[in-house]
C-alpha positions in Angstrom: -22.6 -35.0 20.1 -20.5 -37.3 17.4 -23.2 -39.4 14.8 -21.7 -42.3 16.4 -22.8 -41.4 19.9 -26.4 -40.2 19.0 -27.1 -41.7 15.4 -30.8 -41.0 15.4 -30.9 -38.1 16.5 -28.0 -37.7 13.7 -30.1 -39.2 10.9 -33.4 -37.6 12.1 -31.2 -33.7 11.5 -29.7 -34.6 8.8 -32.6 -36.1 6.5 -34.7 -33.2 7.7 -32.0 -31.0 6.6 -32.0 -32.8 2.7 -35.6 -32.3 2.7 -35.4 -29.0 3.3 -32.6 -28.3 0.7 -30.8 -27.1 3.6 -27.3 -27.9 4.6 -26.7 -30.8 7.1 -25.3 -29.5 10.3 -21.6 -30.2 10.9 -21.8 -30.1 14.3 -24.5 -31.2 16.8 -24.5 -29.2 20.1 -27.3 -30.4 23.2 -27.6 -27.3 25.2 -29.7 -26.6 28.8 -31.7 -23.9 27.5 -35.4 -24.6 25.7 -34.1 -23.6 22.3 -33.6 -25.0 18.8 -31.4 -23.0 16.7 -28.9 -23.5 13.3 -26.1 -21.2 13.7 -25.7 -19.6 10.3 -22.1 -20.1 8.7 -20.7 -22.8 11.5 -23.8 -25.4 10.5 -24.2 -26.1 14.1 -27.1 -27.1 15.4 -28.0 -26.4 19.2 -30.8 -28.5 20.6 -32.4 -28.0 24.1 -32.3 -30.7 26.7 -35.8 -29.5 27.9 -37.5 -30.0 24.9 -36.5 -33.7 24.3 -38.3 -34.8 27.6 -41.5 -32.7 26.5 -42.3 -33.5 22.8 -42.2 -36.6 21.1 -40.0 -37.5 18.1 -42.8 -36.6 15.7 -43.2 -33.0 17.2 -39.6 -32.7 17.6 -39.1 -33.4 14.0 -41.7 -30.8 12.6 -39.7 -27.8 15.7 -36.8 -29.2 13.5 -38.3 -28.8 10.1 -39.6 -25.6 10.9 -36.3 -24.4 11.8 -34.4 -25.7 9.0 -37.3 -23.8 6.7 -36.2 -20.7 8.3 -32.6 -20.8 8.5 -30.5 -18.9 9.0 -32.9 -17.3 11.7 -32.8 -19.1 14.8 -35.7 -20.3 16.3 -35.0 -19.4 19.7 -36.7 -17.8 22.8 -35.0 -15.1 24.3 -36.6 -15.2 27.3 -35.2 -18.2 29.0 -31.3 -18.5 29.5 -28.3 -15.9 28.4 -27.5 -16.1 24.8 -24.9 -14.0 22.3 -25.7 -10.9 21.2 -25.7 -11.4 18.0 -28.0 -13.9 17.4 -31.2 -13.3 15.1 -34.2 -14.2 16.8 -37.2 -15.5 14.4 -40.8 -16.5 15.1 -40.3 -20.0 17.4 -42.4 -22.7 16.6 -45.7 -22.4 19.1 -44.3 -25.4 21.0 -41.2 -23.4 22.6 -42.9 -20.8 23.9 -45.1 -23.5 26.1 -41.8 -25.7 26.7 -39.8 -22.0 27.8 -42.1 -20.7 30.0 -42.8 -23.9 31.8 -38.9 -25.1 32.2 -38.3 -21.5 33.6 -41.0 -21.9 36.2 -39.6 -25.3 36.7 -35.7 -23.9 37.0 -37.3 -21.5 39.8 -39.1 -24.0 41.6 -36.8 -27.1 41.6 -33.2 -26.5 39.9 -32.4 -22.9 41.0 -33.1 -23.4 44.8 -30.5 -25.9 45.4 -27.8 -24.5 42.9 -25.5 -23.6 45.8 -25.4 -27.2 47.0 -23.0 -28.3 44.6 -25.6 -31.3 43.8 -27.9 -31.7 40.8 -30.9 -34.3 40.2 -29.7 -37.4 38.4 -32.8 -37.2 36.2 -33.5 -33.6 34.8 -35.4 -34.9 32.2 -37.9 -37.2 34.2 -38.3 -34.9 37.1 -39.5 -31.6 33.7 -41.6 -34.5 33.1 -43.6 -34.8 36.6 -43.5 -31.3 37.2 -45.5 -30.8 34.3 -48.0 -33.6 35.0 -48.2 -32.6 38.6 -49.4 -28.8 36.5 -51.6 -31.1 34.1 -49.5 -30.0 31.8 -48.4 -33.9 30.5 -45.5 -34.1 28.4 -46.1 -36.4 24.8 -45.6 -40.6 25.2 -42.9 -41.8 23.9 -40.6 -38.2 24.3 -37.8 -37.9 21.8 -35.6 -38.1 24.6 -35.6 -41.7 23.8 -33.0 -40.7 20.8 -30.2 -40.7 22.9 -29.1 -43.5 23.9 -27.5 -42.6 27.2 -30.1 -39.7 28.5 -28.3 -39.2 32.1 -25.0 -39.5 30.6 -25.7 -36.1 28.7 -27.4 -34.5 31.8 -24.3 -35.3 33.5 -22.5 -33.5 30.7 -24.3 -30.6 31.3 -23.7 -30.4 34.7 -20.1 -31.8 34.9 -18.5 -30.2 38.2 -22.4 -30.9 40.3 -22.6 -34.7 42.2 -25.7 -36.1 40.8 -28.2 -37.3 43.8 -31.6 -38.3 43.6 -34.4 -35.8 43.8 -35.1 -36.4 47.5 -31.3 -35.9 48.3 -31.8 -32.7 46.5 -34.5 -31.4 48.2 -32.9 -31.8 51.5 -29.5 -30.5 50.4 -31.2 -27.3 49.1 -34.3 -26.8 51.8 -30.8 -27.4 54.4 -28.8 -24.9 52.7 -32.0 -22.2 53.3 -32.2 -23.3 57.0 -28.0 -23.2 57.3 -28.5 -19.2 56.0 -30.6 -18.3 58.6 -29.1 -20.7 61.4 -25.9 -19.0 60.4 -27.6 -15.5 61.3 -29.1 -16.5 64.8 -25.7 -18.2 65.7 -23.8 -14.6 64.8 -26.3 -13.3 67.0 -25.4 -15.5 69.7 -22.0 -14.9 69.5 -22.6 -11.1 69.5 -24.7 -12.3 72.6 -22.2 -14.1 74.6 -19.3 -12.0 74.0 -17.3 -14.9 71.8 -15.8 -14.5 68.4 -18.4 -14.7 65.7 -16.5 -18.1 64.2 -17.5 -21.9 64.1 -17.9 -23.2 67.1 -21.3 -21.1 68.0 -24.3 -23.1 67.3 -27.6 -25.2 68.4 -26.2 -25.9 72.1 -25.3 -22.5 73.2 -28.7 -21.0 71.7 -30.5 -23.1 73.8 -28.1 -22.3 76.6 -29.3 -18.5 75.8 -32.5 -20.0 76.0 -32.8 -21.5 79.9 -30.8 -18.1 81.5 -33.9 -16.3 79.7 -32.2 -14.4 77.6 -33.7 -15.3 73.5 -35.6 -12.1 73.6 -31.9 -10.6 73.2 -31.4 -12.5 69.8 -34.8 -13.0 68.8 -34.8 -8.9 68.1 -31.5 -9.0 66.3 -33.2 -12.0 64.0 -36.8 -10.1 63.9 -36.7 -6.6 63.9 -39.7 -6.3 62.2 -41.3 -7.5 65.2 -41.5 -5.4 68.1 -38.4 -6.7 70.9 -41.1 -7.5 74.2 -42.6 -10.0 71.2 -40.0 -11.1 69.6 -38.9 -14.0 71.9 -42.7 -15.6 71.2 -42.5 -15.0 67.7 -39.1 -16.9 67.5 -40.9 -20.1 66.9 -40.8 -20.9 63.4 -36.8 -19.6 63.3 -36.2 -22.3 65.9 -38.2 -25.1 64.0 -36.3 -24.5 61.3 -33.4 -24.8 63.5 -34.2 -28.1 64.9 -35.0 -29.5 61.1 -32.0 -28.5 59.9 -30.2 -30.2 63.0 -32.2 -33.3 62.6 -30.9 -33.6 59.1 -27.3 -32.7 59.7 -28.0 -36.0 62.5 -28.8 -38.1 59.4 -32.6 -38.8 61.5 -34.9 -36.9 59.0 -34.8 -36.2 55.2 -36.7 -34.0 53.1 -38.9 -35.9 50.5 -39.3 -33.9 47.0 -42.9 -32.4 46.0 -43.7 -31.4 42.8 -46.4 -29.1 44.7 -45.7 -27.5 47.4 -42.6 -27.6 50.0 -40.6 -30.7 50.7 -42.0 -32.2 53.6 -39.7 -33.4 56.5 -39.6 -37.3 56.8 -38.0 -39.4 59.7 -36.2 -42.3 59.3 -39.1 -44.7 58.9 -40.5 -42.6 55.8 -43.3 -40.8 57.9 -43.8 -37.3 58.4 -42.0 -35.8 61.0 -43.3 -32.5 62.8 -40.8 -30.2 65.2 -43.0 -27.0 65.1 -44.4 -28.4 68.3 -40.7 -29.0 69.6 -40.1 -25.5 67.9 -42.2 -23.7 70.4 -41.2 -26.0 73.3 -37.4 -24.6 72.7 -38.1 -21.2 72.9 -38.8 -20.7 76.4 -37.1 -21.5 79.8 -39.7 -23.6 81.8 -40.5 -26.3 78.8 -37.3 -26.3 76.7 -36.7 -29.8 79.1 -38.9 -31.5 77.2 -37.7 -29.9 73.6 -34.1 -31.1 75.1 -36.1 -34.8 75.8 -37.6 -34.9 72.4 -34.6 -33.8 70.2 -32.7 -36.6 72.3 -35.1 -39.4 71.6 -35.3 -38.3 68.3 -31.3 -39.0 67.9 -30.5 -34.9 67.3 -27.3 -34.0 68.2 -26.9 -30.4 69.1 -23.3 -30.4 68.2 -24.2 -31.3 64.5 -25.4 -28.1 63.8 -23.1 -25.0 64.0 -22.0 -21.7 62.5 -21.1 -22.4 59.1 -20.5 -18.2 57.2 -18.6 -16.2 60.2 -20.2 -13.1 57.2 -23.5 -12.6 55.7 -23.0 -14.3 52.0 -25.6 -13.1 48.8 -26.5 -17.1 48.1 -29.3 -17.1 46.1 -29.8 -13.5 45.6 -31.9 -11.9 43.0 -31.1 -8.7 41.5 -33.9 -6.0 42.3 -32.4 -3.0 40.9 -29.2 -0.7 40.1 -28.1 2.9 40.3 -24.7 4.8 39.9 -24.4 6.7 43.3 -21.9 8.3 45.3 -20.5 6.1 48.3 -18.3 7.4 51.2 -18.0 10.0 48.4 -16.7 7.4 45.4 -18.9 7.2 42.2 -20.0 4.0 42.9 -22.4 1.3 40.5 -24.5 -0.4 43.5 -26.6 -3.5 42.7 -29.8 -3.7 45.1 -29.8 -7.5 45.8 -32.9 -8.6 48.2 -30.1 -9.7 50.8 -27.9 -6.2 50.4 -26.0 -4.1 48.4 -23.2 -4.7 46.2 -20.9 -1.9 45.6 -18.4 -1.8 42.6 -16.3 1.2 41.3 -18.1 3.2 38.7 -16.1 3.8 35.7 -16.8 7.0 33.4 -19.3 6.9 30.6 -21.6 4.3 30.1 -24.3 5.3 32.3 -27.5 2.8 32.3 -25.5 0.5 29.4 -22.9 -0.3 32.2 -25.2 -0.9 34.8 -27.1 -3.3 32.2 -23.5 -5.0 31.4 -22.7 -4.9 35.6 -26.1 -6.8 36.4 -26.0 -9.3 32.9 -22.5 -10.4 33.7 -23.2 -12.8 36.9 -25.7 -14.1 39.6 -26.7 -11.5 42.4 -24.3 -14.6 44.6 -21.2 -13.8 41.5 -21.8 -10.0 42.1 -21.5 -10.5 45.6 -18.0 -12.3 45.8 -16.9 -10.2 43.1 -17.4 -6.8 44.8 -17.6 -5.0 47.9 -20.6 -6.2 49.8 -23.3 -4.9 52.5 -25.4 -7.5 53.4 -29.0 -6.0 55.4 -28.1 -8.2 58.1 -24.9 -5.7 58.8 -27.2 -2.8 59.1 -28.7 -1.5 62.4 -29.9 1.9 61.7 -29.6 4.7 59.9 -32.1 8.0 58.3 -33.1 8.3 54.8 -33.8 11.1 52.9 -38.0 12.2 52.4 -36.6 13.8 49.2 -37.0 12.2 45.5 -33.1 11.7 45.2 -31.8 8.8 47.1 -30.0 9.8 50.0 -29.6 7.4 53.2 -26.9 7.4 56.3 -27.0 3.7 57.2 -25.3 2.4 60.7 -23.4 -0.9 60.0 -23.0 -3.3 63.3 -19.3 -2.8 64.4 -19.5 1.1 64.5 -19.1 1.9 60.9 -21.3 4.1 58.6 -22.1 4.0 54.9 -23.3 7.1 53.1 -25.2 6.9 49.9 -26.1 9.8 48.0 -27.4 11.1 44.7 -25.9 13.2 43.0 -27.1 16.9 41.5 -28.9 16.4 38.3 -29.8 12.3 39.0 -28.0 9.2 38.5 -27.7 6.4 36.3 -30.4 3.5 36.7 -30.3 0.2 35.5 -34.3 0.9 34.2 -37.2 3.2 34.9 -38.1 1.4 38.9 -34.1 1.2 40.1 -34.9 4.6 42.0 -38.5 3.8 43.4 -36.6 0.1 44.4 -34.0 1.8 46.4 -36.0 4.5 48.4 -38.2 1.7 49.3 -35.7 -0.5 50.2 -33.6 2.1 52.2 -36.6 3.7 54.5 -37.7 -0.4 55.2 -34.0 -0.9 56.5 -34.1 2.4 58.7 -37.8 2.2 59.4 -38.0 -1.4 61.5 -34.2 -0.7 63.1 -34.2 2.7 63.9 -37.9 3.0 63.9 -38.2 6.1 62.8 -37.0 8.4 59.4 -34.2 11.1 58.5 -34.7 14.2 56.8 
């Protein structure tokens, strides 16, 4: 930021800094992480966005003056954000641990869901601010975020290649983007079903067409196989209400409206609340799905509107659970446990758990994914694991193929001390509820 484009916030850094006998920073950097910090040598200050919304002006000044006390240590919070390694971390004023732990719950909760969506709220600032009344958690009057004087202009900085829509518009782009995932994995299934190619053009009509020849018990167990397969056609329910939402949204009938608390209800055209989990059930068998069909059409839903979007399981969203060096199809391989499947990516020699730590650090569980060689769960349909300590598994992957994983003689690298427990507890759920039973 030039003076001339935030000159109190300019003044207010640079007559802390003379009081402090310090030098004024040269540069003047707004950054997305909670963190206030003087870069020793450049004389560049880095201020967080989501602490101007949070602390007033006088509160911001004494975070300031603290930090220009303790220069050239950075009063920054390690545990939000990714920052250089060699930056010195110092004792952080007691506001920034509050302000960091709340804007990472508040990333979680109401940034992070939708980041796929290519969207991002058009007030970042004033939606920190209600989540943290909605927590009675109330942000100061008068926040220091009045020292800019174009607060959404910097936002939009921040963001610059995400469409800024209102938080309602968010919400539904990002509850959608859920539902699409696991649309997307019924309508494979229904391709699988029907014999057609697993490509757009599967969707909404033809699984209800499955559903009047009797036949969603056939990919209700493909969806659920936790559930046992002469239940899983009653216990397709919720999938199918979330279905129909999704559909009535991509119709443009229903919205999502955005909740500090709590999920993002479903809202019709009118504003008021709209409920399909009564619809849901109707769909999912043959003698009432008439009346779902009636209902969707006098709620304006068309079926076409909502289709196979990924013809292959993506990682959106993922989180990293854990990481070990094993031996795949015989390769030294680095695989990355995701909670949606397995990344694989060539192991090179040396390194051990320092590469693993660089492998995970370097991008999102989704990056990994697209990155590398990837084995999403939904792929798998069987397999045995190993009752042994050392991680051994034989998975069956749908289209005929097999993937070995093994350990090797003497252990493998992990990414920490739970990577191994992770794994054999991922690998005998997987076999356990599709092959239901184990391997030796």
């Amino acid at each position: 930021m030039e003076p001339d484009e935030a000159p109190e916030l300019w003044a207010l850094t640079t007559g802390l800094a003379a009081e402090a006998g310090a030098r004024a920073p040269g540069e003047l950097r707004l950054v997305a992480e909670p963190t206030v910090a003087v870069t020793a040598g450049a004389r560049r200050l880095s201020l967080g966005l989501p602490l101007l919304p949070v602390l007033s002006a006088g509160r911001l000044r004494a975070v300031l003056a603290h930090e220009f006390r303790h220069r050239p240590r950075p009063a920054i919070l390690r545990a939000v954000g990714r920052f250089g390694p060699r930056r010195p971390v110092a004792v952080a004023p007691p506001e920034l641990p509050r302000v960091a732990a709340a804007w990472a719950r508040f990333l979680d909760e109401h940034l992070r869901p939708g980041s796929a969506t290519g969207c991002v709220p058009d007030d970042v600032s004033g939606g920190f601010r209600h989540f943290l009344a909605a927590r009675g958690e109330p942000a100061d009057d008068h926040p220091a975020v009045e020292l800019l004087p174009d607060p959404a202009g910097w936002e939009r900085a921040l963001w610059p290649d995400a469409r800024p829509v209102s938080w309602d518009e968010f919400a539904t782009a990002a509850v959608a983007a859920g539902q699409q995932r696991l649309a997307d994995g019924v309508f494979r299934a229904v391709a699988r079903r029907t014999g057609r190619p697993v490509q757009p053009g599967i969707g909404l009509a033809e699984l209800l067409d499955l559903v009047a020849a009797g036949r969603l018990g056939e990919v209700a167990a493909e969806v659920l196989p936790d559930v046992p397969r002469d239940e899983a056609a009653q216990r397709f329910a919720d999938p199918m209400t979330q279905i129909l939402e999704l559909a009535a949204v991509r119709s443009q009938v229903a919205h999502r409206r955005h909740a500090w608390t709590g999920p993002a209800p479903l809202m019709d055209r009118a504003g008021h609340p709209l409920d399909l989990a009564g619809t849901g059930r109707l769909a999912c068998a043959p003698w009432t799905l008439g009346e779902a069909r009636d209902r969707l059409a006098v709620l304006g839903v068309n079926l076409w509107h909502t289709g196979l979007v990924e013809a292959h399981p993506g990682a959106a969203g993922a989180g990293v659970l854990a990481a070990m060096t094993l031996d795949v199809a015989g390769a030294r391989t680095d695989v990355v446990l995701l909670d949606q499947g397995f990344v694989l990516a060539p192991a090179d020699t040396g390194g051990g758990r320092d590469r693993l730590r660089a492998l995970v650090g370097s991008a999102s569980g989704d990056e990994l994914a697209q990155r590398h060689a990837f084995v999403p769960f939904a792929d798998v349909e069987g397999g045995t694991t190993g009752r042994l300590r050392a991680v051994r598994a034989r998975l069956a992957l749908r289209g005929g193929g097999t993937m070995v994983l093994r350990e090797r003689l003497g252990g493998a690298a992990t990414l920490d001390a739970t990577s191994r427990d992770e794994f054999k507890g991922a690998l005998r759920a997987l076999t356990r509820r599709r092959s239901g039973r184990h391997g030796r």
